[in-house]
Every structure is written in structure tokens, then in C-alpha cells.
C-alpha positions in Angstrom: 0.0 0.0 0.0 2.7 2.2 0.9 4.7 1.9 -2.1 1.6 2.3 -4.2 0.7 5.7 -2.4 4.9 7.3 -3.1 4.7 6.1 -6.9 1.4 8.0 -7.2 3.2 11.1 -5.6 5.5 10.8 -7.7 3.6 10.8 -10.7 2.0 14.1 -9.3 5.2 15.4 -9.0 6.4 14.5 -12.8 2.9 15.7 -14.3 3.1 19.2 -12.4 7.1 19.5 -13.5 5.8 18.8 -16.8 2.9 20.8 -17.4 4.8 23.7 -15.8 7.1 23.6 -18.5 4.9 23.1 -21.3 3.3 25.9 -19.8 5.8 28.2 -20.0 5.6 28.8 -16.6 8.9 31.1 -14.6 11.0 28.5 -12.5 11.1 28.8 -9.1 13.5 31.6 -7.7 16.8 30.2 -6.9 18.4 31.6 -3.5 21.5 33.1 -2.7 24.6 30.6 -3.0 25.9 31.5 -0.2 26.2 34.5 2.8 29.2 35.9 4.9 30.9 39.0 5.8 33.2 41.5 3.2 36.8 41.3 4.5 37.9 43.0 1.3 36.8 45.2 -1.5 38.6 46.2 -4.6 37.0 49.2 -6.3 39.1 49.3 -9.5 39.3 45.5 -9.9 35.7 45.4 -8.8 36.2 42.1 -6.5 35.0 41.2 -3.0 36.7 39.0 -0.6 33.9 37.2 1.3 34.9 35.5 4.5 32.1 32.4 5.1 31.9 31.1 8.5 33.7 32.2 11.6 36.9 33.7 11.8 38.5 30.6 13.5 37.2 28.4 11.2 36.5 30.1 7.7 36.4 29.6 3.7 36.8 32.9 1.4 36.3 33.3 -1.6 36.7 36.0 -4.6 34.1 37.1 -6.4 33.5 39.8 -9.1 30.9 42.0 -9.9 30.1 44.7 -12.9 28.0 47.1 -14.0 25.3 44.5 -14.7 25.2 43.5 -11.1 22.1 43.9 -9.2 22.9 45.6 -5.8 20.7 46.0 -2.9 20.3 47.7 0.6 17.4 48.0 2.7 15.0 46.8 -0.2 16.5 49.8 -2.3 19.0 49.6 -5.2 22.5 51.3 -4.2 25.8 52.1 -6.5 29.1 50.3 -6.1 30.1 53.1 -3.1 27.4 51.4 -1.0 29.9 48.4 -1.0 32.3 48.4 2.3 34.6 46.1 4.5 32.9 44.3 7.3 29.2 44.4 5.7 27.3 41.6 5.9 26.8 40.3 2.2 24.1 37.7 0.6 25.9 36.7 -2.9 23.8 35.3 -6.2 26.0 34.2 -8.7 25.4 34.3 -12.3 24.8 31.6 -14.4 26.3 30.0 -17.5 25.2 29.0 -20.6 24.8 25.3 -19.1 23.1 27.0 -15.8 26.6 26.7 -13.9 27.1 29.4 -11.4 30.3 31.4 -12.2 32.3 33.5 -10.5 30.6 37.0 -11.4 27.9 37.8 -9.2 24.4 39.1 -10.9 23.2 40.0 -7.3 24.9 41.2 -4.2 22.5 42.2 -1.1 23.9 43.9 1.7 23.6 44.9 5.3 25.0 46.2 8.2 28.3 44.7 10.1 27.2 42.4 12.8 26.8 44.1 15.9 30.3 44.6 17.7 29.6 45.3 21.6 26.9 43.9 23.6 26.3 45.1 27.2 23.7 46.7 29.6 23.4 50.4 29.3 24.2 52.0 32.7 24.3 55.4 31.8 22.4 58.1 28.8 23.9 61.4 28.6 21.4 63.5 26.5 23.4 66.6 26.7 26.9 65.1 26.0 25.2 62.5 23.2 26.6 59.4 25.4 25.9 55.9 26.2 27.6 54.2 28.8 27.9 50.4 28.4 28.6 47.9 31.1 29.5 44.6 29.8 32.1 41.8 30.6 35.8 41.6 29.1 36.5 39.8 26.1 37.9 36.7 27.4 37.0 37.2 31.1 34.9 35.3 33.5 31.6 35.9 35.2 32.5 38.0 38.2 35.5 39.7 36.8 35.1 43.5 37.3 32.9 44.3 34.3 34.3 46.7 31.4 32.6 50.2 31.2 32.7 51.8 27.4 31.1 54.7 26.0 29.7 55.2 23.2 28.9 58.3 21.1 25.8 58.8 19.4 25.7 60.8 16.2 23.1 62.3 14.2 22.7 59.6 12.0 22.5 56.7 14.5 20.0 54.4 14.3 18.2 53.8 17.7 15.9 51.3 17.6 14.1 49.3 20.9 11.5 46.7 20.0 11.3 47.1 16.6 10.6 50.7 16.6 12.4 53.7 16.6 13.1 55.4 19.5 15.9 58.8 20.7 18.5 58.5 22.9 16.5 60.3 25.4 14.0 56.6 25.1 16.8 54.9 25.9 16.0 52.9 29.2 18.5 52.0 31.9 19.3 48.8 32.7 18.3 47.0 29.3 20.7 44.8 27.1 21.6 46.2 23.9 23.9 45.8 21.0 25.8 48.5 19.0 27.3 48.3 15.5 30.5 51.1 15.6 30.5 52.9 12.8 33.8 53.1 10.6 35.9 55.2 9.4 37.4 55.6 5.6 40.3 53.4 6.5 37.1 50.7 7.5 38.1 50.6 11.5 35.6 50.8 14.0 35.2 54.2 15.7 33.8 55.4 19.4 30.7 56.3 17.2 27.5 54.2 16.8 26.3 53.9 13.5 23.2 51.3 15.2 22.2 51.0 19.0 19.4 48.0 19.1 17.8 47.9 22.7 16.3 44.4 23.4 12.9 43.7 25.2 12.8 43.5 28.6 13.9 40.8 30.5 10.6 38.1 31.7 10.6 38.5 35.5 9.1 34.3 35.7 12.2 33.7 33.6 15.0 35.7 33.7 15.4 35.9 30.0 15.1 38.3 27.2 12.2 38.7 25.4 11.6 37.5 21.8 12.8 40.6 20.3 16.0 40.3 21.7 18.4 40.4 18.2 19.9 37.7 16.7 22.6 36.6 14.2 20.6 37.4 11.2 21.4 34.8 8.8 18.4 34.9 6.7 18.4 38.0 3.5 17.4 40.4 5.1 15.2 41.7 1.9 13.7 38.7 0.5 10.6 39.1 -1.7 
């Protein structure tokens, strides 16, 4: 009975594959071939270095684009300029003659840099356009004197708590959050925020951060 029911399926299968090509029908929308993080960008040569995985343990590879290459940011198209070290990138490689991916990508979407600090915000100075971030040492252990940073906010930070967006002045005490530095021209991380994200508050019955506390994103962050 049982192998009776799977050949059926699979007959289903086989008529809808065909029918949807006699049909003319678009094929299904291929997803990115694979995601990871721009170590390296070469304007004039127009090539990224993509690092995939984690820095202890990571492949990279080369890729080109051109002036054919789709780019996106945000749901918006963006130029080449858009393009920096330590952005999250989401790479769709064009395809050959045969359908082979190749080594020029058709599509590159990008994002921000994964956030860099994550701590508790002990301190919002309004006035001086400061937030004070209590978090423990890289490396340390739990009941080490904690690390105390601060952290400029600029104009153009993005402040967001819950999925909205909030001003520094919204900014509550006490709540976890994690800030993405912005860069300067030589791509190394500043004192400046570029992006503060302040997680829900913690559940008194369980001591743990609400669903909308951030996490790696690892999924497009534009997908139709």
C-alpha cells in the first residue's frame, strides 16, 4: 500500500514539472549561493573578498561583480560606493550558458556589520550624546570587574528598541543592547555608533530576554 501511495506522488510530481514547463511557466527563484561577511573590497578591480563562517574556522572566496550586477540595501537599489569592508553580504552568482554558477555575481545584497559590543546600558547622557555600556571583558569570567565603554551617538544613529524607533532620550537603563560602531574611511571601528538595538525587557518568571531580543541574522534580510 505504501509503495503504491509514493509512486502516485510521484507521478503528481512528474505531471506538475511537466505541465509547468509546457506551460511556460517562470522556474522557481533560486536563493542566494551563499552568505558571509566582506573582509575586502577592490574598487578598480571590482572584487570582494567574502569570509564564510567564523573567523576561526573560515572559507573565502573571490568574487567579481560589474555594471550588470544587481545591488541592494534595505529593499533599495544602491551604487558600487554602497559596497564596504565588514558588511554583511548575501551573494547570487550568475549563471552560464549550461546554468553553472560562475564566478561574477548578478546579485549582491547587503547589510550592516554584525553588531560589535553587547552590554547593559548603565548610563544616557542626553546633553553630551553618550551611552555608557557595562559589559564583561573579552575573554573574562563571570564576576571579573565588568568593562565600562562609551559610546557616542551621532546624528545619524540608528536607535531602535523593540522594533521601533526610539531617541537617545528613550533609551531605558538597565536593558541589554547591541551597537554596531560605525567606521571610518580606513574601515576601522570608531567610538561612534552607526546602530544601538535595545532588546525587550527581560521576563521577571524567567529571567530571559524577550523574543525581540536580536539575533545573528542569517536569513536575506530583503527577500521578496
Amino acid at each position: 500500500m505504501g509503495a503504491r501511495v509514493l509512486s502516485a506522488c510521484w507521478l503528481v510530481v512528474a505531471a506538475t514539472l511537466v505541465i509547468g514547463e509546457v506551460s511556460g511557466a517562470p522556474p522557481r527563484r533560486r536563493t542566494y549561493d551563499f552568505m558571509g561577511v566582506i573582509e575586502r573590497v577592490d574598487t578598480a578591480a571590482r572584487t570582494l573578498v567574502v569570509r564564510i563562517g567564523s573567523k576561526k574556522n573560515a572559507d573565502r572566496e573571490t568574487i567579481r561583480y560589474d555594471a550588470d550586477t544587481e545591488l541592494v540595501r534595505a529593499r533599495k537599489p544602491v551604487d558600487a560606493s554602497a559596497i564596504r569592508s565588514q558588511m554583511r553580504v548575501w551573494v547570487y552568482l550568475r549563471e552560464d550558458a549550461q546554468g553553472k554558477p560562475t564566478g561574477i555575481a548578478r546579485r549582491l545584497t547587503l547589510a550592516d556589520p554584525y553588531p560589535d559590543i553587547t552590554g547593559t546600558v548603565t548610563a544616557v547622557d542626553v546633553k553630551a550624546g553618550t551611552v555608557q555600556i557595562t559589559r564583561q571583558y573579552p575573554g573574562g569570567k563571570s564576576g571579573d570587574r565588568p568593562q565600562i565603554l562609551t559610546v557616542r551617538v551621532s546624528r545619524d544613529t540608528v536607535i531602535t528598541m523593540e522594533k521601533r524607533s526610539i531617541k537617545l532620550s528613550d533609551i531605558p537603563l538597565g536593558r541589554r543592547c547591541q551597537i554596531t560602531s560605525a567606521r571610518g574611511a580606513d574601515d576601522k571601528t570608531t567610538s561612534v555608533a552607526a546602530k544601538i538595538t535595545v532588546w525587550k525587557a527581560m521576563s521577571p518568571q524567567s529571567g530571559k530576554a524577550g523574543k525581540h531580543a536580536p539575533v545573528g541574522e542569517e536569513s536575506e534580510p530583503d527577500s521578496d
